[in-house]
C-alpha positions in Angstrom: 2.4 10.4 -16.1 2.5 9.5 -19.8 2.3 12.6 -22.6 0.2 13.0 -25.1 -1.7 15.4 -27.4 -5.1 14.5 -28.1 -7.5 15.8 -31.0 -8.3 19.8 -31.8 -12.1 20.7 -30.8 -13.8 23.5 -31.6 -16.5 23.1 -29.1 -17.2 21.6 -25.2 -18.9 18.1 -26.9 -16.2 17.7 -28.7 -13.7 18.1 -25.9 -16.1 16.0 -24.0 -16.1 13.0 -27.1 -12.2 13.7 -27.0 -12.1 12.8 -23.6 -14.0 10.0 -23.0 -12.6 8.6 -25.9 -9.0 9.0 -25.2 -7.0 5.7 -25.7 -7.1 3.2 -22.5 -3.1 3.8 -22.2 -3.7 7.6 -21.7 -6.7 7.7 -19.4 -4.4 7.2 -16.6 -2.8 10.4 -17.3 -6.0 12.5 -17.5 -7.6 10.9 -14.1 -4.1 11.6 -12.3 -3.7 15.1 -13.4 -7.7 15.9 -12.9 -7.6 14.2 -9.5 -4.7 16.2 -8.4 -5.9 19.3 -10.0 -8.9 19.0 -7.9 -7.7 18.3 -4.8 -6.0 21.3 -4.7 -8.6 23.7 -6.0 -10.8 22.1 -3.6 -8.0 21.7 -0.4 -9.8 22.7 2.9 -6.2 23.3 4.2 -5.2 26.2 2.2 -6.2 29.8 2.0 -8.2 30.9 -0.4 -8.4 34.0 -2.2 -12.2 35.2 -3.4 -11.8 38.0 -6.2 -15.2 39.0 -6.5 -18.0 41.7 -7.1 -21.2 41.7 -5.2 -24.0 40.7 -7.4 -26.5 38.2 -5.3 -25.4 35.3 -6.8 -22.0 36.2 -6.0 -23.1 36.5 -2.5 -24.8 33.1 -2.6 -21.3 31.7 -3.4 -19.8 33.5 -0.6 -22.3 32.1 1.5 -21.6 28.8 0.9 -18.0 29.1 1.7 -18.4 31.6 5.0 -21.1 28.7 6.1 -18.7 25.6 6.2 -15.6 27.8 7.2 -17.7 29.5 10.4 -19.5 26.4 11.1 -23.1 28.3 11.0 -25.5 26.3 12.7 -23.5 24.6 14.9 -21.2 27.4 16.8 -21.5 27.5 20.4 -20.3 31.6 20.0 -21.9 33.6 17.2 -18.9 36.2 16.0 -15.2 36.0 15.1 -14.3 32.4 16.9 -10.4 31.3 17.0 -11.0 28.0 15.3 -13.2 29.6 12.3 -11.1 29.0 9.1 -9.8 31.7 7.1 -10.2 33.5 3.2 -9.6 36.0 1.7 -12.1 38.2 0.0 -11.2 40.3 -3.0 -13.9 43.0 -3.5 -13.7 44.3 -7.4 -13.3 48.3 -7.7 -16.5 49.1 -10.0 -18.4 53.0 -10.5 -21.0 53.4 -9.3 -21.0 50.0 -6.8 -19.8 50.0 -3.4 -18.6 46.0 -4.2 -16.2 46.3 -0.8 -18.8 47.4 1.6 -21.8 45.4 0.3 -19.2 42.5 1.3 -18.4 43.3 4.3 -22.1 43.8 5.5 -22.6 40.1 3.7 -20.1 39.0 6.1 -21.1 41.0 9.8 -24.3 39.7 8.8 -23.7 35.8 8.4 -20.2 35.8 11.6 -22.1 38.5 13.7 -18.7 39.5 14.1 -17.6 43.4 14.2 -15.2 44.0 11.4 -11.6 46.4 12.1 -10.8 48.6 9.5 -7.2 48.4 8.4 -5.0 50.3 6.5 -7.2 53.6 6.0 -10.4 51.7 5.7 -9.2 49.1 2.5 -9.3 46.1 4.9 -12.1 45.1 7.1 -11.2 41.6 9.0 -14.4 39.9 10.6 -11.7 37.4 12.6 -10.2 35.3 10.2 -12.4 36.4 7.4 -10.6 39.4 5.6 -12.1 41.4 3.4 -9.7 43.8 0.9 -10.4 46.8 -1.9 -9.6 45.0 -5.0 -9.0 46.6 -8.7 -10.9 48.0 -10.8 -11.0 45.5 -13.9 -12.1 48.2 -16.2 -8.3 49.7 -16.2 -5.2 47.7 -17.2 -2.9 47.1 -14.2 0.4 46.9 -16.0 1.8 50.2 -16.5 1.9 49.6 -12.2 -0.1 53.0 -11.3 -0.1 54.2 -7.7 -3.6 52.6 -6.9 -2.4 49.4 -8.3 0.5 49.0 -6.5 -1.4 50.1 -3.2 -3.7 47.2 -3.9 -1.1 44.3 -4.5 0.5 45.7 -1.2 -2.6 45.5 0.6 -3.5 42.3 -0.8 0.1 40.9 0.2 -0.7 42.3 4.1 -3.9 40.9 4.1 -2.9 37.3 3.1 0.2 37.3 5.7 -2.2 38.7 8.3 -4.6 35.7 7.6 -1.9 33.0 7.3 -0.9 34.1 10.6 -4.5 33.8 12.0 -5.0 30.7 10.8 -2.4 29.2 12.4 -0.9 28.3 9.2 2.8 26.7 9.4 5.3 27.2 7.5 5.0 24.5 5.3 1.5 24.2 5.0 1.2 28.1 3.5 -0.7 27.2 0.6 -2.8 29.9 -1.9 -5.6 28.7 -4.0 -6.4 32.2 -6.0 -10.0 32.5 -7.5 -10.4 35.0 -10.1 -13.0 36.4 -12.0 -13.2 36.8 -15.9 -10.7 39.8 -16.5 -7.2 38.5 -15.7 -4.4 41.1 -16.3 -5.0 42.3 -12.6 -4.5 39.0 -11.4 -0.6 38.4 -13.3 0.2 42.1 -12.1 -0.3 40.4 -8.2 1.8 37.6 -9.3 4.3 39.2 -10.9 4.8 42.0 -8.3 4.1 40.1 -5.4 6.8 39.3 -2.9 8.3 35.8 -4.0 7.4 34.0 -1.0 3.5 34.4 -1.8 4.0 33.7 -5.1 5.7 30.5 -4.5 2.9 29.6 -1.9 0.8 29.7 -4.8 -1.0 25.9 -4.9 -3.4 26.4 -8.5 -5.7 29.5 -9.8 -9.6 29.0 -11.2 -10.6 31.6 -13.4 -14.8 32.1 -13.7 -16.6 33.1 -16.3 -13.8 34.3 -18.7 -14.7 31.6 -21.5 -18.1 30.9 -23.2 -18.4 27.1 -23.9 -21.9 27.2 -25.2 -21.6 26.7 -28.4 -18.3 27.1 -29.4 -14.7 28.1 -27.6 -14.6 31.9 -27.0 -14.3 34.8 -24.4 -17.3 35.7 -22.5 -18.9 38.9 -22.6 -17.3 39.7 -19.5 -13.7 37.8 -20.5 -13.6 40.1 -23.6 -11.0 42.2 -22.6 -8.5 39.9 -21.9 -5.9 39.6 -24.7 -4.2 36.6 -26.4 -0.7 38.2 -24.2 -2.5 38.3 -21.3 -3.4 34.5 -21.8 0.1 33.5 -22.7 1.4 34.8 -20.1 -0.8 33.4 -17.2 0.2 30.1 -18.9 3.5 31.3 -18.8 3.4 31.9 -15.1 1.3 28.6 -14.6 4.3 26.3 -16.2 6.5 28.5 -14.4 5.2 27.7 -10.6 4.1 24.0 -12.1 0.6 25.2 -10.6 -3.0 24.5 -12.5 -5.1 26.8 -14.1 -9.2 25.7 -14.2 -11.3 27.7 -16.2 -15.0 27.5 -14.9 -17.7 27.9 -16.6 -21.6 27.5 -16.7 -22.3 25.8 -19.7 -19.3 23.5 -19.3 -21.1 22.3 -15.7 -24.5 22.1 -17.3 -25.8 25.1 -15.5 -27.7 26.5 -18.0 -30.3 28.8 -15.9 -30.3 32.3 -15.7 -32.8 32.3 -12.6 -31.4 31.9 -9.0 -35.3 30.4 -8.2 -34.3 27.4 -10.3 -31.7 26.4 -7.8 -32.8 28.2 -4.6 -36.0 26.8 -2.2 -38.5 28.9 -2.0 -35.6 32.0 -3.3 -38.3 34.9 -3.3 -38.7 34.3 0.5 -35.5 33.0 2.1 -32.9 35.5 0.2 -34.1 37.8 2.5 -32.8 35.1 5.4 -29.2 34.7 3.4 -29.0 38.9 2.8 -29.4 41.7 4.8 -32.3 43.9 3.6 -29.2 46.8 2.9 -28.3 44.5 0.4 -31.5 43.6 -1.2 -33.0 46.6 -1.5 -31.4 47.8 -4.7 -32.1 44.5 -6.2 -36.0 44.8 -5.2 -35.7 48.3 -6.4 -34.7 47.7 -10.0 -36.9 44.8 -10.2 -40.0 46.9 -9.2 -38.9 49.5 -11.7 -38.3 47.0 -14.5 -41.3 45.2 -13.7 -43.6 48.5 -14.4 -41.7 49.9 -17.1 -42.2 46.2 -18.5 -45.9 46.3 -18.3 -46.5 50.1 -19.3 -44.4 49.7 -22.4 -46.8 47.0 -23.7 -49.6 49.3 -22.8 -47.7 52.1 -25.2 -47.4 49.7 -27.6 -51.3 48.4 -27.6 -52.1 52.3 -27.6 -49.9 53.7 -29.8 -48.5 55.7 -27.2 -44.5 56.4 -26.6 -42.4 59.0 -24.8 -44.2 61.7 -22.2 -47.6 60.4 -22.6 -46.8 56.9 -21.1 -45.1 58.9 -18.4 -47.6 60.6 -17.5 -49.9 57.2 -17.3 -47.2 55.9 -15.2 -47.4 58.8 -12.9 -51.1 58.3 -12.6 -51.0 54.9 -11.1 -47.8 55.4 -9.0 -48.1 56.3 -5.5 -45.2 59.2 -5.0 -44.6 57.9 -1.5 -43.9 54.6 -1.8 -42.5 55.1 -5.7 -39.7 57.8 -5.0 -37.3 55.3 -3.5 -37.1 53.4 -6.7 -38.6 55.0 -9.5 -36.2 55.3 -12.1 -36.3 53.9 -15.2 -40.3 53.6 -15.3 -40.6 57.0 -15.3 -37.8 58.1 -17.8 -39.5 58.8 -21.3 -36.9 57.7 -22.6 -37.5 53.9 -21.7 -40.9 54.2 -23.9 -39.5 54.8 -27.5 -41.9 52.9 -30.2 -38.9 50.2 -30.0 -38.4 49.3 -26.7 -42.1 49.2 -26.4 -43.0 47.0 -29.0 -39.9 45.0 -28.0 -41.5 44.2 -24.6 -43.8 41.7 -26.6 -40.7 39.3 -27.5 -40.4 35.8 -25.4 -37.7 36.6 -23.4 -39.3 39.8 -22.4 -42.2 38.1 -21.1 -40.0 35.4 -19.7 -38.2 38.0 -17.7 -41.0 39.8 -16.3 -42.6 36.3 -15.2 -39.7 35.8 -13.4 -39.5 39.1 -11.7 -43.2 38.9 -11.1 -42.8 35.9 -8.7 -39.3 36.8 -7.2 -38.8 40.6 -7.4 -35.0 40.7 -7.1 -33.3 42.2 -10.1 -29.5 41.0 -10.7 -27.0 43.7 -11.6 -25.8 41.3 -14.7 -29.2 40.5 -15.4 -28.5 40.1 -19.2 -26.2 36.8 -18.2 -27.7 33.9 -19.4 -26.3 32.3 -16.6 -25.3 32.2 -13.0 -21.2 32.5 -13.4 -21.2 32.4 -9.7 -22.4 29.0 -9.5 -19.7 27.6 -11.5 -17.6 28.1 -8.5 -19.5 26.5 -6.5 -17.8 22.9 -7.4 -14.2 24.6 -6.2 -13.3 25.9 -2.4 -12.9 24.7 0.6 -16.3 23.8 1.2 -16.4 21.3 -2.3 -14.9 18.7 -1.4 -17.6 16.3 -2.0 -17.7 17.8 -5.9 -14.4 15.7 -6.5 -16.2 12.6 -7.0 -18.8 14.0 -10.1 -16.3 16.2 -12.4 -13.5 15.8 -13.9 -11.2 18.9 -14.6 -9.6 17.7 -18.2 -6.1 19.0 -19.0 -6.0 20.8 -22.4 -4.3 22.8 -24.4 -6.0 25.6 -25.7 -5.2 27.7 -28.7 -7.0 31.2 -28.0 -6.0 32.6 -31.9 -7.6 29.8 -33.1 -10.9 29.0 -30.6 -9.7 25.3 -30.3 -8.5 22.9 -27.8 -7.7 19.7 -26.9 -6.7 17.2 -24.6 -3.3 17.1 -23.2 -0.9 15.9 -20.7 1.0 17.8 -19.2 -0.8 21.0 -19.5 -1.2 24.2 -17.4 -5.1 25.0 -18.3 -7.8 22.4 -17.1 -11.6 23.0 -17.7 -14.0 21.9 -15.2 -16.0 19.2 -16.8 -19.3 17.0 -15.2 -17.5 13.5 -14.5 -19.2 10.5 -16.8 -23.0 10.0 -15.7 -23.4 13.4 -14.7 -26.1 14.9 -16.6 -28.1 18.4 -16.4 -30.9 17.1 -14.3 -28.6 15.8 -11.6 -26.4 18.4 -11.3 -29.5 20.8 -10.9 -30.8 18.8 -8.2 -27.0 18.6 -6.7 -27.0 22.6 -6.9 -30.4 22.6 -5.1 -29.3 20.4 -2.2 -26.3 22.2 -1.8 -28.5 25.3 -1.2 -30.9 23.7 0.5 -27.6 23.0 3.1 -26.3 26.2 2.5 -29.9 27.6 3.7 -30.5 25.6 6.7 -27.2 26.7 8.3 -28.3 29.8 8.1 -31.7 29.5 9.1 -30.4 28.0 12.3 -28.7 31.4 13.2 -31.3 34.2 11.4 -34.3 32.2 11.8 -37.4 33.1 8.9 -37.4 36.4 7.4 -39.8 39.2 8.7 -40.8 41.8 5.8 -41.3 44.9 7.1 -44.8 47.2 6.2 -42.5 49.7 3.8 -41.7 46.6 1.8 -45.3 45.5 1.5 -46.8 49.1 0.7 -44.2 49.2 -2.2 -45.4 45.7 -3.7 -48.9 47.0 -3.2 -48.6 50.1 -5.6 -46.4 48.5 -7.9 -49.1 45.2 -8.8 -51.7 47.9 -8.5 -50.2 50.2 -11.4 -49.1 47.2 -13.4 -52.7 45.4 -12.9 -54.1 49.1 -14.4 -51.3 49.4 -17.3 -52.0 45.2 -18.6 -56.0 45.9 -18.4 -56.1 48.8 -20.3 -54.3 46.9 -23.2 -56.6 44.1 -22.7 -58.0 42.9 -26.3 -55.1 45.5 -28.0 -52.8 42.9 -28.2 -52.0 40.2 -30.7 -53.8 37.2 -29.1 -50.7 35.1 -28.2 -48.6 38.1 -26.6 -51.7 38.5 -24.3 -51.9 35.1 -23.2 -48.3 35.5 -22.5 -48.8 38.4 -20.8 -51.5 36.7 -18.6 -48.3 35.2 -16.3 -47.2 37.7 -15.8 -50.1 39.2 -14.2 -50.6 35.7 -12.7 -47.5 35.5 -11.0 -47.8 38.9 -9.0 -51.1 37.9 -8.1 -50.5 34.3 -6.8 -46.4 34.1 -6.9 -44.2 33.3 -4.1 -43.7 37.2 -3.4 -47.2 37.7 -3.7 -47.7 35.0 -1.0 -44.6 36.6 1.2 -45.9 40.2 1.2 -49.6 39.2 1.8 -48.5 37.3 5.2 -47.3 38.3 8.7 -44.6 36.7 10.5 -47.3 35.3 13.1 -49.5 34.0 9.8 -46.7 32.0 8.2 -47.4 28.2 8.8 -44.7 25.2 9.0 -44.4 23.6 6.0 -46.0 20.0 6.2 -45.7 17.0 4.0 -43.2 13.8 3.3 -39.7 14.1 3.8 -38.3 13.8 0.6 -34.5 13.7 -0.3 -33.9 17.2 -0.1 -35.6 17.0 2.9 -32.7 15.4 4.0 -30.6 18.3 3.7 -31.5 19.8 7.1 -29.7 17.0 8.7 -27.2 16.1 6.2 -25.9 19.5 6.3 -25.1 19.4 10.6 -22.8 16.5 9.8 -21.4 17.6 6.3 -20.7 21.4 8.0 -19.3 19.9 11.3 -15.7 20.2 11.8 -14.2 17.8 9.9 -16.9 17.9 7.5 -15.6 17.9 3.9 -18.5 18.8 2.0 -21.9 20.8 1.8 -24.2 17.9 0.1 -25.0 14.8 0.2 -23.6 12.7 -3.4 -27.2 11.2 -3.0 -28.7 14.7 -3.7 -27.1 14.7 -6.8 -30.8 12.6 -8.1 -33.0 13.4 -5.8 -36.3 15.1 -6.1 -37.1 18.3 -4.2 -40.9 18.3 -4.4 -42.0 18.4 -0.5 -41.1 20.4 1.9 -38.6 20.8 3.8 -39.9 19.7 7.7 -39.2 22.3 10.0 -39.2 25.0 7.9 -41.8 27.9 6.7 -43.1 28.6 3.8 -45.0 31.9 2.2 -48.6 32.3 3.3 -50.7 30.2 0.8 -47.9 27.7 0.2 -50.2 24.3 0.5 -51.5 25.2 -2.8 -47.6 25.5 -4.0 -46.6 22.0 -4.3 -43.2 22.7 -5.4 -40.7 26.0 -5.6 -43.3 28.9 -7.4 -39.6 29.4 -9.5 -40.1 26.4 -11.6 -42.9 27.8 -13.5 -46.7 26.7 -13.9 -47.1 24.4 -16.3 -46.3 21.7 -14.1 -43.7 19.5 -12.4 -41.4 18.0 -14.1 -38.6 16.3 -12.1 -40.0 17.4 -8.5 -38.1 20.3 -9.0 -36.5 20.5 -12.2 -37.9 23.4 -14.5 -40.3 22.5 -17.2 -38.9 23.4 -20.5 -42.0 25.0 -21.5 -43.5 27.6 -18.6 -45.7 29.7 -20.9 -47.2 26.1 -22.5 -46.9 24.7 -26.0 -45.2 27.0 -28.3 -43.6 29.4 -26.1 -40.9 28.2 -23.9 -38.1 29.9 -21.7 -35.7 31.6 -24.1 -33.1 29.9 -25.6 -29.5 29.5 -23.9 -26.9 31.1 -25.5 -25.3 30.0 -23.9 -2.1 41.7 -20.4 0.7 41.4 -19.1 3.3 43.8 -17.5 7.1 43.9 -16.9 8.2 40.5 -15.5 10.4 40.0 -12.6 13.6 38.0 -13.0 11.6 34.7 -12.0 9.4 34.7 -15.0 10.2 35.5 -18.8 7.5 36.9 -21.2 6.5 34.8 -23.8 7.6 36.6 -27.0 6.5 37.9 -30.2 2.5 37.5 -30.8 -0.1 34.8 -30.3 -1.8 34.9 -33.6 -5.0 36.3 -35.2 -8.3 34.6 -35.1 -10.6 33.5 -33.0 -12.3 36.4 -30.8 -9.5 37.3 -28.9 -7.7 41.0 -29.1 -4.4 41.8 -29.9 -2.2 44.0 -27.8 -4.5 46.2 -25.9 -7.4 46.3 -28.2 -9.6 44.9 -26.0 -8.6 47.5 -23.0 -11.2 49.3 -21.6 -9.7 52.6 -19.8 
């Protein structure tokens, strides 16, 4: 493999520019070390370690991996099977978020396996799927505090235990480690761990710990990590001559913030993918956003803020169905003259539209993107992603926000492959789901909604329909037109649709088979046992305008051509959304897109980084 430094970047075309125009002689290198690097991030014949919280699309992910390792759809035996591969799942410590057991009721529900507590209730195995108490992110891990040694220990019992359940041999013991954004918990486990994990250790991805929209700097949730704690997971990456990819949205042109943009029919079948345990604080928040949303533009036609929206709230809100969820609606607080002339911007509106067809609230909901997602293209069950990226050594200079191609190098970045372009990747994402959904289908069958649900929807669409037509005409014209989807959307949206329908009222879909069609069969041979991928590479263009055959859709859904998600100002793509939902004018906002004490086996790299860029110093960036 030939060495060389390419040109500095500040930004992901540039990289991309840098790449692709990388002289003939040195293209070899970057294929060999991104095919390599891929095939082990992607190697169906190591463990892999999950560290993750339990937001839905986080769950999603999950899915997709717990479907292709269990073989859902295809079992003879639902539960804990002998053959099932293994993981790991790391469940993030976070106040005020039971991350652990919201995982482990994500995973009884898709194995139908009973899970055994271990080691005073911190590890719950579902057969070869374990399931462990990570950190808690928010508190550095170096100073080695009781907890945090408990949790390495824990860890290192939990992957032994599932090694040895997997029938793993000895020379095949290999760790692929995803980690979320914030990474000093992650070098505390390798530098404390016992030396024969740590040299099992095959290559790490880190998610959502870099913002490549527009330039080369931490993410909101990345922000904590300092330019130490980045040196020194290189350090430790050179060390074990593993790779480090860094995944991120915007670098895999997945620029959506809504899970309907990817997911069929997502206001209806996430209640097939999740337990109703787990969705309920999602529908929750989202009904109690969705009428604070639509009584702070009625303060703000009437002139009204503080108690006396309150009390209008109270007026239209049913106390019996309400006091499960109201919260925020009801807190005079959330009806200051700001916030409520603030609910007239775009991305207000486009927000509310959104919840208004799919009521399911994301705890991160001010992401403006998925970072789950971007881990979809890594894992056991990704295989077939090989083929359309590209993960592009670089070397990155974190004081400086720049980076550049380079061989060798430690850090890749996970980069669409030549061709690749946002619409196909899209459509890639919705087949995979598509897959993803129909092997679970085949074991939940369609969702049932129970009457509790329904009553809620009832009282919320009737206090929001009140609060929107008493500020009818009090508006500046265009907010109201805006407004109008809103409204629209709970009164003809695909929750609207699922709530207004029984179980024995819910017609089979009909129509063409169309490509992602496909997916229903493609995804029994693609999920079978030596299956090495989700999707078909010929979803990567297709169109995912009809139906899938076989399965249901909401009440009302022959008047939905395509998935309600994608907005109603028409089709563009089959499935694609239309970069304008509201109509001329008024489009979907825009995208904006530490180390401890080291072992004898590793050396800390000395003396500081530099200044610059957005990174902290030291332990500026800590949060305690």
């Amino acid at each position: 493999m030939t060495s060389f430094n390419g040109p500095w970047s500040q930004d992901l075309d540039a990289l991309k520019e840098a790449v692709k125009s990388t002289p003939e002689h040195y293209k070899s290198s970057i294929s060999s070390a991104s095919k390599e690097t891929l095939e082990k991030v992607c190697d169906p014949d190591a463990l892999h370690v999950w560290e993750t919280d339990s937001d839905i699309d986080n769950l999603l992910q999950l899915t997709s991996v717990i479907a292709k390792l269990c073989n859902l759809g295809t079992r003879k035996d639902r539960g804990a099977n002998a053959n099932d591969g293994s993981m790991v799942i790391v469940a993030e410590e976070k106040a005020g978020r039971n991350n652990f057991g919201r995982i482990c009721q994500l995973v009884e529900h898709l194995t139908c396996a009973d899970g055994k507590k271990h080691l005073e209730g911190t590890v719950a195995a579902f057969g070869t799927i374990i399931v462990v108490k990570g950190w808690n992110n928010s508190l550095r891990s170096e100073k080695g505090s009781r907890a945090v040694d408990s949790t390495v220990k824990r860890l290192n019992i939990a992957i032994e235990r599932a090694f040895k359940m997997g029938n793993f041999s000895s020379t095949s013991k290999k760790i692929v480690w995803h980690h979320g954004p914030i990474i000093h918990s992650l070098l505390y486990w390798v530098n404390n761990t016992i030396s024969s994990l740590r040299s099992s250790l095959s290559a790490i991805t880190v998610a959502d710990s870099m913002d490549l929209s527009s330039s080369i700097k931490p993410s909101r949730s990345g922000r904590s990590n300092t330019l130490p704690d980045l040196a020194c997971l290189e350090n430790y990456a050179s060390k074990l001559s593993i790779p480090v990819v860094f995944l991120d949205c915007a670098s895999q042109l997945l620029f959506y913030s809504s899970l309907a943009t990817y997911m069929y029919y997502y206001a209806y079948y996430i209640n097939t993918f999740l337990h109703p345990l787990l969705l309920r604080p999602h529908l929750h928040a989202a009904q109690d956003a969705l009428v604070t949303f639509c009584f702070r533009i009625a303060g703000a036609s009437r002139s009204r803020y503080g108690d006396d929206v309150v009390a209008q709230v109270k007026r239209h809100l049913d106390p019996s169905t309400a006091r499960a969820w109201a919260r925020t609606c009801i807190d005079r607080r959330s009806y200051s003259k700001t916030d409520c002339r603030a609910a007239g911007r775009d991305s207000e509106i486009h927000r509310a539209v959104g919840l208004g067809d799919g009521p399911f609230l994301l705890f991160n909901h001010n992401h403006a993107h998925l970072p789950a997602f971007a881990r979809l293209a890594v894992g056991p069950a990704a295989k077939g992603s090989i083929a359309s990226h590209i993960a592009a050594p670089v070397s990155i200079s974190f004081s400086k926000s720049r980076m550049r191609p380079a061989c060798p190098a430690a850090f890749h970045v996970l980069i669409p492959a030549p061709g690749q372009d946002e619409e196909k990747v899209t459509n890639h994402v919705q087949g995979l789901m598509m897959a993803v959904l129909e092997r679970v289908r085949q074991e939940k069958g369609n969702p049932v909604l129970g009457r509790e649900v329904r009553d809620m929807w009832s009282n919320v669409r009737k206090a929001c329909t009140a609060a929107l037509s008493e500020s009818k005409g009090k508006m500046p014209k265009e907010v109201e037109r805006k407004v109008g989807f809103v409204r629209e959307k709970m009164d003809k949206g695909t929750w609207a649709c699922v709530v207004g329908a029984t179980s024995s009222q819910t017609q089979a879909g009909q129509g063409g088979k169309s490509e992602a069609a496909n997916a229903n069969a493609e995804a029994v041979r693609m999920y079978g046992a030596r299956g090495n991928q989700f999707g078909n590479p010929a979803q990567q263009q297709m169109g995912m305008g009809m139906m899938q055959q076989g399965m249901m859709a909401p009440q009302n859904s022959p008047q939905m051509p395509y998935p309600q998600a994608v907005g109603f100002a028409g089709q563009q793509g089959m499935y694609s959304p239309p970069q304008q939902q509201y109509g001329p004018g008024f489009g979907a906002p825009n995208i904006q897109p530490g180390s401890g004490r080291v072992n004898q086996s590793f050396v800390q790299a000395q003396g500081h980084v530099g200044h610059g860029g957005e990174y902290t110093q030291g332990m500026a960036g800590s949060r305690r």
